[in-house]
VMD Tcl script that draws the C-alpha trace (Angstrom):
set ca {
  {112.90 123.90 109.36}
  {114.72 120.78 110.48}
  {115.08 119.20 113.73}
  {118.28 116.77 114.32}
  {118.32 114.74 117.51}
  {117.20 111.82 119.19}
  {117.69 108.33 119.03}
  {115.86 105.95 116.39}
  {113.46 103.60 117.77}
  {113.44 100.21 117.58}
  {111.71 98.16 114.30}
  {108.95 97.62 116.63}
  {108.45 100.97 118.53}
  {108.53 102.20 114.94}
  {106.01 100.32 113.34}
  {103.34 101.09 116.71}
  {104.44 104.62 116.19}
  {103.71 104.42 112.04}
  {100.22 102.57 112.82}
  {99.13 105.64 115.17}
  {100.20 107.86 112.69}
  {97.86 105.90 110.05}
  {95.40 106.11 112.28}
  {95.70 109.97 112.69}
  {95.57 110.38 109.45}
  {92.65 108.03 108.68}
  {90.51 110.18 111.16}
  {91.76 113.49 110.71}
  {93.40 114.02 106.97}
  {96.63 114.77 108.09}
  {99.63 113.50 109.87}
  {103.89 113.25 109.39}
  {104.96 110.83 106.59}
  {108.07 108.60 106.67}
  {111.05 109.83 104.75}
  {113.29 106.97 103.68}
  {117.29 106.79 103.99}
  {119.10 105.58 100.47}
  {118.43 102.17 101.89}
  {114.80 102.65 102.40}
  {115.16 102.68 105.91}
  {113.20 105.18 108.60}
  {115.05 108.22 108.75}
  {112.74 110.82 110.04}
  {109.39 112.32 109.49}
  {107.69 115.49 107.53}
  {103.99 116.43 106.89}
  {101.29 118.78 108.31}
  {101.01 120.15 111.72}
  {98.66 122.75 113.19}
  {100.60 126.09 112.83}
  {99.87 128.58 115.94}
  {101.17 132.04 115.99}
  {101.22 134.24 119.28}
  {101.05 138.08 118.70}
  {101.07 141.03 120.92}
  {97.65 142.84 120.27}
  {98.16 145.95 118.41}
  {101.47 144.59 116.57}
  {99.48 145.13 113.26}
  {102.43 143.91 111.35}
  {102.54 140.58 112.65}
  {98.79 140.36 112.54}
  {99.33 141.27 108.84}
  {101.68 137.83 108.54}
  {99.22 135.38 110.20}
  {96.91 136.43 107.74}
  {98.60 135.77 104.53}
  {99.01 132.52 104.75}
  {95.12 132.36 106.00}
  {95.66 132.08 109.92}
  {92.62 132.95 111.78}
  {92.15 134.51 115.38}
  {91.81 131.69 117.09}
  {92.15 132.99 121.25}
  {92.90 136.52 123.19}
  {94.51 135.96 126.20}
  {95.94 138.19 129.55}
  {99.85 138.98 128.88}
  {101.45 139.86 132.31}
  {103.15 143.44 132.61}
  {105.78 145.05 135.30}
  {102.90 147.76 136.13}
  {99.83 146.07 137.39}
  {97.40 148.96 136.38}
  {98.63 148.34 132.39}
  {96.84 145.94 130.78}
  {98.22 144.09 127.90}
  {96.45 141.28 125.45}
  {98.00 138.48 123.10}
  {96.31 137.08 120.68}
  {96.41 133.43 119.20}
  {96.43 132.91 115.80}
  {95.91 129.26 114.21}
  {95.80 127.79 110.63}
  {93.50 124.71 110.69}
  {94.40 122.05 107.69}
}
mol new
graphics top color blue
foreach p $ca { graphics top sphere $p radius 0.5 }
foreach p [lrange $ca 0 end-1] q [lrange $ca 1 end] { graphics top cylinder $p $q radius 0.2 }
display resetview
């Protein structure tokens, strides 16, 4: 996956936005690491993020993917349909780090 965009921050914006992200990880294991340019400069970030996966209930194959990498069912919820009298559920799937 990668994400190109943006604009870079400024040295100090940066360094606020690397000291919250210490703190995140101090408190909760995890957070996105700084990956240097050749120069050793900031040029983006990478590391662990809560994965969520939405599937239709009854879509057995997807259920089947959540699962391998250890995803558990995490929320059911209402899903809207064109005929009011059909009901329809999705299901929340979420792998905790």
């Amino acid at each position: 996956m990668e994400f190109h965009g943006g604009a870079s921050l400024p040295p100090e914006e940066y360094r606020e936005f690397a000291e919250r992200q210490r703190r995140h990880a101090a408190e909760h294991g995890f957070c996105p690491w700084t990956v240097p340019d050749g120069g050793g400069e900031p040029a983006g970030f990478t590391g662990a993020r809560h994965v969520v996966a939405m599937v239709e209930e009854g879509d057995e194959r997807s259920i089947a993917v959540t699962r391998r990498p250890g995803m558990r069912r995490a929320e059911t919820y209402a899903v809207p349909t064109p005929n009011p009298t059909s009901k329809s559920a999705g299901l929340r799937f979420r792998l905790d780090l």
